[in-house]
C-alpha positions as CSV (number, residue, x, y, z in Angstrom):
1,X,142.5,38.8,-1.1
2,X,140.6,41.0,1.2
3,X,137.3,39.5,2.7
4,X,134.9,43.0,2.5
5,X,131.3,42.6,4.2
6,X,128.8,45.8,3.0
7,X,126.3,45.6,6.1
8,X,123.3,48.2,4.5
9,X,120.0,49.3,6.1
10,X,118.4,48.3,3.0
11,X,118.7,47.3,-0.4
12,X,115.6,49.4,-2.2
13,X,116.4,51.7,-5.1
14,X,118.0,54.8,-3.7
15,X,121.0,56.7,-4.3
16,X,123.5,54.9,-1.9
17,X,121.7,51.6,-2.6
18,X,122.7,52.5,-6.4
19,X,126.4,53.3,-5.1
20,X,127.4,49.8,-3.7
21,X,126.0,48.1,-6.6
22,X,127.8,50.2,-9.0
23,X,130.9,50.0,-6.4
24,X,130.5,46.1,-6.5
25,X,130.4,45.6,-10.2
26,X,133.2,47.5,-10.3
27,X,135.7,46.6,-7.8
28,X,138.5,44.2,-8.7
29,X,137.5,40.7,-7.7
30,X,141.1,39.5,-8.0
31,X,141.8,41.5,-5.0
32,X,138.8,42.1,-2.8
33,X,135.9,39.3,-2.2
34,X,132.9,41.3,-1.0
35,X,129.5,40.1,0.4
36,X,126.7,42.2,1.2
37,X,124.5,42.0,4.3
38,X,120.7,44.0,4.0
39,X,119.1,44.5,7.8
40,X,115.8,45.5,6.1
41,X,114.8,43.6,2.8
42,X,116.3,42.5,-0.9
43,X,114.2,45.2,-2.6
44,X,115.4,46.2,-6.5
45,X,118.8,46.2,-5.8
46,X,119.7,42.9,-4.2
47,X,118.9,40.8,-7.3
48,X,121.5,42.9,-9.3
49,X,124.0,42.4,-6.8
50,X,123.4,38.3,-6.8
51,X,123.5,38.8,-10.7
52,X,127.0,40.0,-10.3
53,X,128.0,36.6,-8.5
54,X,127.9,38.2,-5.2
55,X,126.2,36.7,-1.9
56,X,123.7,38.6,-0.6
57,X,122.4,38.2,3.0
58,X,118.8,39.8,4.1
59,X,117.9,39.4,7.6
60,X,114.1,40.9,7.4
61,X,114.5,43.8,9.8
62,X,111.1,45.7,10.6
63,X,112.2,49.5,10.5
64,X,109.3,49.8,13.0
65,X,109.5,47.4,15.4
66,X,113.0,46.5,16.7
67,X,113.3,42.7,17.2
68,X,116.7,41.8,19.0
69,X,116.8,38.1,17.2
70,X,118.0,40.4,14.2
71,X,121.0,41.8,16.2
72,X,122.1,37.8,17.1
73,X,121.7,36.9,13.4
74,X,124.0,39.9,12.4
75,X,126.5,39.0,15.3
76,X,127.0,35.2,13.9
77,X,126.6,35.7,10.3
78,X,130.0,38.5,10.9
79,X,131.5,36.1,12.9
80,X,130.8,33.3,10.1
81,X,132.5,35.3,7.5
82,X,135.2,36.5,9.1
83,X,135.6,39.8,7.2
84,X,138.8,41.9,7.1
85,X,136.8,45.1,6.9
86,X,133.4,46.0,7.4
87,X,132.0,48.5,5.7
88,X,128.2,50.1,6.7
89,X,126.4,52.5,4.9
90,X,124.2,54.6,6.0
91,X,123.2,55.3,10.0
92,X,121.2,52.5,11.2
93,X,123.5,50.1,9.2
94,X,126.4,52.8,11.1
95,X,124.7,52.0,14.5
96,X,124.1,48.8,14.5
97,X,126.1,46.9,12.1
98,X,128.5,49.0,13.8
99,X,128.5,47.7,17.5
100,X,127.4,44.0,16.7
101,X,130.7,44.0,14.1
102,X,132.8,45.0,16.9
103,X,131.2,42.9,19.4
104,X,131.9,39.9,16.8
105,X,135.7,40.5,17.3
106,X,135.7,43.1,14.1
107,X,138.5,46.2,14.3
108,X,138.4,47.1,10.9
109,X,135.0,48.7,10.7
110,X,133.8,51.5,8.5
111,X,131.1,53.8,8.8
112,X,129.1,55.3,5.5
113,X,128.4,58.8,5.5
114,X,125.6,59.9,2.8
115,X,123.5,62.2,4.0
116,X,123.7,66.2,4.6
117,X,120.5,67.7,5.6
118,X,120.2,67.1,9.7
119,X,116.8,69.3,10.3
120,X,114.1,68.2,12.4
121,X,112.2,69.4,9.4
122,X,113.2,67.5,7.0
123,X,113.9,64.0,8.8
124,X,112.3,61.3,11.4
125,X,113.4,62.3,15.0
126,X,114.1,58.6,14.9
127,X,116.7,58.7,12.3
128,X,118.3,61.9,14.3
129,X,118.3,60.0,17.1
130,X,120.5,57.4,15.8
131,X,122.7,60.4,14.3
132,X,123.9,61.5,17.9
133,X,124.1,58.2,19.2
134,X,126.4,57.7,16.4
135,X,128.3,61.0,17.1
136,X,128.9,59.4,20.3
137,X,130.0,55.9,18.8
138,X,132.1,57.4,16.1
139,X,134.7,57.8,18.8
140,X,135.2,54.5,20.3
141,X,133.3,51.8,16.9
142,X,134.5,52.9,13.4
143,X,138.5,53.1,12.6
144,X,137.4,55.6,9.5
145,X,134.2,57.3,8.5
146,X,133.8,57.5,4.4
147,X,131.6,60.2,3.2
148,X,130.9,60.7,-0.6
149,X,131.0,64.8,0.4
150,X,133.0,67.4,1.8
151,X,129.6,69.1,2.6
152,X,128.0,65.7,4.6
153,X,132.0,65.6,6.1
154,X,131.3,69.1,7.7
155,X,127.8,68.4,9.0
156,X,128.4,65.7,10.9
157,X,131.6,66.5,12.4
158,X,129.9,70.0,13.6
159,X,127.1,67.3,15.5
160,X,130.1,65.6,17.5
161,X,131.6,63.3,14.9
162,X,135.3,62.6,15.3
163,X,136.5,64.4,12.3
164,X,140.2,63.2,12.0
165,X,138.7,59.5,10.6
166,X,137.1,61.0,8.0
167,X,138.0,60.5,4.1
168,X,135.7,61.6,1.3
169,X,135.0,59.8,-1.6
170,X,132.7,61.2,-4.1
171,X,129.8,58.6,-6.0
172,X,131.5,57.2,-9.8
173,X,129.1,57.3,-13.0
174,X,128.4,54.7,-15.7
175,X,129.2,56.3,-18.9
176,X,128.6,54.0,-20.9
177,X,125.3,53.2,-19.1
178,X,124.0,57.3,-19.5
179,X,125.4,59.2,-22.8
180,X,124.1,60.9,-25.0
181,X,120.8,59.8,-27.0
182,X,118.9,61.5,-29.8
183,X,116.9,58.9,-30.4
184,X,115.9,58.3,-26.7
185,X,114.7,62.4,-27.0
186,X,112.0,61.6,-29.6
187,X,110.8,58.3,-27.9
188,X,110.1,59.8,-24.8
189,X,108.3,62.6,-26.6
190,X,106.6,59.7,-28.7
191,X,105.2,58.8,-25.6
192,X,104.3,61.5,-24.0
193,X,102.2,62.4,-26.9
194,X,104.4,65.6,-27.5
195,X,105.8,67.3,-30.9
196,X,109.8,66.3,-31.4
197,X,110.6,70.0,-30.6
198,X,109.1,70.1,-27.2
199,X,111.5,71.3,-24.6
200,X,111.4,68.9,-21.6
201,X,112.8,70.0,-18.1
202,X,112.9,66.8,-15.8
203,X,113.2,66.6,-12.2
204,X,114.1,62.7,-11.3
205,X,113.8,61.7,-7.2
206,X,111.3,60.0,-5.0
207,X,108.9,62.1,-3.3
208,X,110.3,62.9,0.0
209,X,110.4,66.0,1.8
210,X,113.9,66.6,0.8
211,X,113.6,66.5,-2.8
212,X,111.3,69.6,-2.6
213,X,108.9,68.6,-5.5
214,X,106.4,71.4,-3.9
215,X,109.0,73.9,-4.6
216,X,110.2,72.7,-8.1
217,X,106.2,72.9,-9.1
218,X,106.2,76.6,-8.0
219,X,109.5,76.7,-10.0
220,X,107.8,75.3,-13.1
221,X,105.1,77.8,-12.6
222,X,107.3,80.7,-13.0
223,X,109.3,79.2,-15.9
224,X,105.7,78.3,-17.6
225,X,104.5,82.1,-17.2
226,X,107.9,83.3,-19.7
227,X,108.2,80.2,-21.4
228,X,104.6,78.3,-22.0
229,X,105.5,75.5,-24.6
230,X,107.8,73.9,-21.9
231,X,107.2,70.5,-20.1
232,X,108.1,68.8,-17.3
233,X,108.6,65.3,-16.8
234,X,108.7,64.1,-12.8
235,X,110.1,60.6,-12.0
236,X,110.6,58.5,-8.6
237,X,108.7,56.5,-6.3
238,X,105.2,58.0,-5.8
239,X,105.8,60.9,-8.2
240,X,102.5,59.7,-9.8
241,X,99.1,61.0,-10.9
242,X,97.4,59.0,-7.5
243,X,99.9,61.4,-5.5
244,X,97.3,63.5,-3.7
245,X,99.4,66.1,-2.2
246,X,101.7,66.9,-5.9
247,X,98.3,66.7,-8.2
248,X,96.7,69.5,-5.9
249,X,100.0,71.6,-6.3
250,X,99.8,71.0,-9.7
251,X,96.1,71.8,-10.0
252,X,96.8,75.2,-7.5
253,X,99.6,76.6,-10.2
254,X,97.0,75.4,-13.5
255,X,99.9,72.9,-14.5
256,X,98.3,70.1,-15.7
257,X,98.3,70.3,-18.9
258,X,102.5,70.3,-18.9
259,X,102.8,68.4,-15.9
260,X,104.1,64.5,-16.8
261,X,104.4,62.6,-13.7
262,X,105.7,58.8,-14.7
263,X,106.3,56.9,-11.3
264,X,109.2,54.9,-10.7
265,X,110.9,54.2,-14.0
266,X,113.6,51.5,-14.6
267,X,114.7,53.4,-17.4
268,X,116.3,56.3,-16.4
269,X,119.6,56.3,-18.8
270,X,116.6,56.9,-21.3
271,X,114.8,59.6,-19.1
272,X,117.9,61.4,-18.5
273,X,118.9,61.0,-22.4
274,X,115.6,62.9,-23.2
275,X,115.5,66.0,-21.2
276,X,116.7,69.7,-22.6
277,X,117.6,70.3,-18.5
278,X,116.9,68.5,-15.3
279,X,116.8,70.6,-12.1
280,X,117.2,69.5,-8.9
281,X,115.0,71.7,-6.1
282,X,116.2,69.7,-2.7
283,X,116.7,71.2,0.9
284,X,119.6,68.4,1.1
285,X,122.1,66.0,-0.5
286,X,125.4,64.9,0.0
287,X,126.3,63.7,-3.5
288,X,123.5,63.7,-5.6
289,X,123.7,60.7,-7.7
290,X,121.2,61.9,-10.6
291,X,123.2,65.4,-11.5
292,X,126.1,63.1,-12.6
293,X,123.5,60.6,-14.5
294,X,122.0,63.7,-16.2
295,X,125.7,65.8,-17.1
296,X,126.6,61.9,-18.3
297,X,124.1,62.1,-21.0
298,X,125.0,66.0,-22.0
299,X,122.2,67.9,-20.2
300,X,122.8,70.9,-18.2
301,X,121.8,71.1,-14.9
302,X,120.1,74.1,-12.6
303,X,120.4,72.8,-9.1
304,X,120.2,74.3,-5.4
305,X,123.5,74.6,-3.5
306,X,123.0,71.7,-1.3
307,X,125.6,69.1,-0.6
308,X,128.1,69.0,-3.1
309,X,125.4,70.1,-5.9
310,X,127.4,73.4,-6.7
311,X,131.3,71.7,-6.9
312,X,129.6,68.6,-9.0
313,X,128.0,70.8,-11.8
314,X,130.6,73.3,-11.7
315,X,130.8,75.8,-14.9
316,X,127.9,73.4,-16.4
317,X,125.0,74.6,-15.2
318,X,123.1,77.2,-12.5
319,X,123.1,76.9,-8.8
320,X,120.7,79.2,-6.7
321,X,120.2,79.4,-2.9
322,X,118.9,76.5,-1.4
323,X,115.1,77.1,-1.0
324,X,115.0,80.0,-3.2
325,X,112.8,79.0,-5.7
326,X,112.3,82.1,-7.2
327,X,115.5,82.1,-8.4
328,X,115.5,78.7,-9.2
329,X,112.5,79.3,-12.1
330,X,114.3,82.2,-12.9
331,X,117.5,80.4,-14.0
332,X,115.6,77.6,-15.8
333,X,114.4,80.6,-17.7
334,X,117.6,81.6,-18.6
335,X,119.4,78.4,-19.3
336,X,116.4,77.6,-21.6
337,X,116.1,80.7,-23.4
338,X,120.4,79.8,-24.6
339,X,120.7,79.5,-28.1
340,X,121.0,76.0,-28.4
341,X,124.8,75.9,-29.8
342,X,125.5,77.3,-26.2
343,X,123.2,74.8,-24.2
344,X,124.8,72.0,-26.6
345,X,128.3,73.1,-25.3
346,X,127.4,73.4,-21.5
347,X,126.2,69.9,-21.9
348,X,129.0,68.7,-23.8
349,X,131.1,70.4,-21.1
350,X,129.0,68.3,-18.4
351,X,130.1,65.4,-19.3
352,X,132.9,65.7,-19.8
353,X,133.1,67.0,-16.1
354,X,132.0,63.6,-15.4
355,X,134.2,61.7,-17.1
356,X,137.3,63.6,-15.7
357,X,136.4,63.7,-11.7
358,X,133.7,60.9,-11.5
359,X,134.0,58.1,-14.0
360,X,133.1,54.8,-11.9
361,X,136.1,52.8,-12.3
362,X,138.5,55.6,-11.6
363,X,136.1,56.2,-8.0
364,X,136.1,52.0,-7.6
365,X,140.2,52.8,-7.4
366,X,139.7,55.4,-4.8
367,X,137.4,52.7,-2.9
368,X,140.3,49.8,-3.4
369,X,143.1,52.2,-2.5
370,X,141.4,53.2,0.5
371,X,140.1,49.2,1.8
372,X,144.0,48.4,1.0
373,X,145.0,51.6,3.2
374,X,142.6,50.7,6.0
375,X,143.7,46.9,5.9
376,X,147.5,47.7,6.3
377,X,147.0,50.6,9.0
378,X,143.5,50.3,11.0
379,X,144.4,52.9,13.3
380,X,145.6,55.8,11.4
381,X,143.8,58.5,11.0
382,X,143.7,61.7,8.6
């Protein structure tokens, strides 16, 4: 049995943070004994990971003020567990987790790759600092790099990452956690206060620069001026009504009145079940984890080619430019204004997209295949 420790900046709901617990719950505990290591907190995630049986360590990190006591508990809790790989995701966890698992005597480490958009704009200097120190490091720490996209793949090896130790593995769906749901439609439009027949377009991510929410409300304003009985329903962290900086976009664009911003939601198989289309308006992804919840549960997607947006959705959906979202309203537009036999069939078709390149255990086979490879040869490279 492989010993596998998962050393993550953070264990908050997020899209990577998502990943390893669906990775964990999925891997085959006959043949791989995983523990999980969280530099920052135990946020929403941690307590599902200990639910599946799983120790989970949480060394109480301040992101803002580095504290080099953390770095000494890191180096003897590795040392302590005596891993056969270690695997960190995302690039502090990279950094760090990185150079204290090799100065614990670790030479099967593993770097996590899940990110794609490296502007200034769009990211802390701090966090692009740590990307080129890690450029650097990816020569001499990690024995492979995993990255769940081509797209993020290319990025960072055009920044100075050593690109023969990369593999790609792309994120793995629950279908039978999102499907199809009729029922879930009419409660959410229950809710809402809305008639059963209301169209709903959804846009589901935190409120972070990359997600774009400005732009998708500018969007929504060119698909309410053709089409005015549509809604939109916004979900994440701070996607709420005490959100300052969305409520005056709103307001600018006269949205309010079809504008339904719900917060963080621990229901999203149900939010996803309900929409007509989610779109997805974002500078940057790697792999975005809600176009495969949404095409899980049947609903086409109109995304911007970011990441691996445009290969996930494939003949499904629309993809426009990234930033353009001119275009992007316009092909809402279109897809809504299908006959609904033919947006019933591209949703159909989404799924079962999903189910053929994506389904979590066949991507939890491509994660054991590749711990087994890494175990047997450390040193090879692609």
């Amino acid at each position: 049995m492989l010993n596998i420790v998962f050393v993550i900046t953070n264990l908050s709901t997020g899209g990577a943070e998502t990943m390893l617990y669906k990775l964990l719950k999925h891997i085959d505990r006959t043949r791989f004994n995983p523990t999980v290591i969280s530099l920052v907190g135990f946020g929403e995630i941690g307590p599902l990971i200990r639910a599946l049986d799983l120790p989970v360590f949480v060394l109480g990190a301040n992101p803002k003020i580095p504290n080099p006591i953390i770095i000494f508990r890191l180096y003897y809790l590795i040392r302590s567990l005596n891993p056969d790989i270690v695997h960190t995701w995302m690039y502090h966890a990279d950094f760090l987790g990185g150079l204290t698992a090799r100065l614990a005597g670790c030479q099967r480490i593993v770097w996590g790759i899940r990110h794609s958009n490296l502007s200034l704009s769009k990211n802390k200097f701090s966090t692009l600092l740590v990307v080129k120190l890690c450029s650097f490091l990816s020569h001499q720490i990690p024995c492979r790099i995993l990255s769940c996209s081509e797209f993020a793949k290319d990025i960072h090896i055009s920044t100075g990452y050593v690109a023969n130790k990369f593999h790609v593995i792309p994120n793995g769906f629950e279908l039978d956690q999102f499907f199809p749901d009729p029922s879930s439609s009419l409660g959410l439009r229950a809710e809402l206060g809305l008639s059963p027949q209301t169209i709903l377009v959804g846009l589901i991510a935190r409120f972070d620069p990359q997600k774009n929410h400005l732009g998708f409300i500018k969007a929504a304003a060119l698909v309410n001026s053709k089409l005015p009985d549509i809604h939109f329903v916004l979900a994440g962290h701070r996607v709420d009504p005490f959100n300052n900086e969305l409520m005056t976009a709103i307001a600018a664009y006269d949205l309010q009145d079809h504008m339904h911003l719900l917060g963080r939601r621990k229901d999203v198989p149900f939010l996803m079940a309900s929409l007509d289309v989610l779109a997805s308006s974002s500078h940057g992804e790697a792999f975005s984890n809600v176009l495969g919840e949404a095409m899980s549960c049947g609903v086409p997607c109109v995304v911007t080619d970011v990441g691996d947006s445009a290969e996930i959705v494939g003949n499904t959906g629309r993809v426009v430019p990234a930033g353009d979202m001119v275009s992007l309203g316009l092909a809402l537009v279109e897809l809504l204004s299908l006959p609904s036999a033919e947006k019933s069939a591209l949703g159909l078709q989404a799924r079962s997209r999903v189910k053929a390149h994506y389904e979590i255990c066949h991507v939890a086979g491509l994660y054991e295949s590749f711990y087994e490879q890494v175990f047997v040869n450390p040193c090879a490279v692609s």
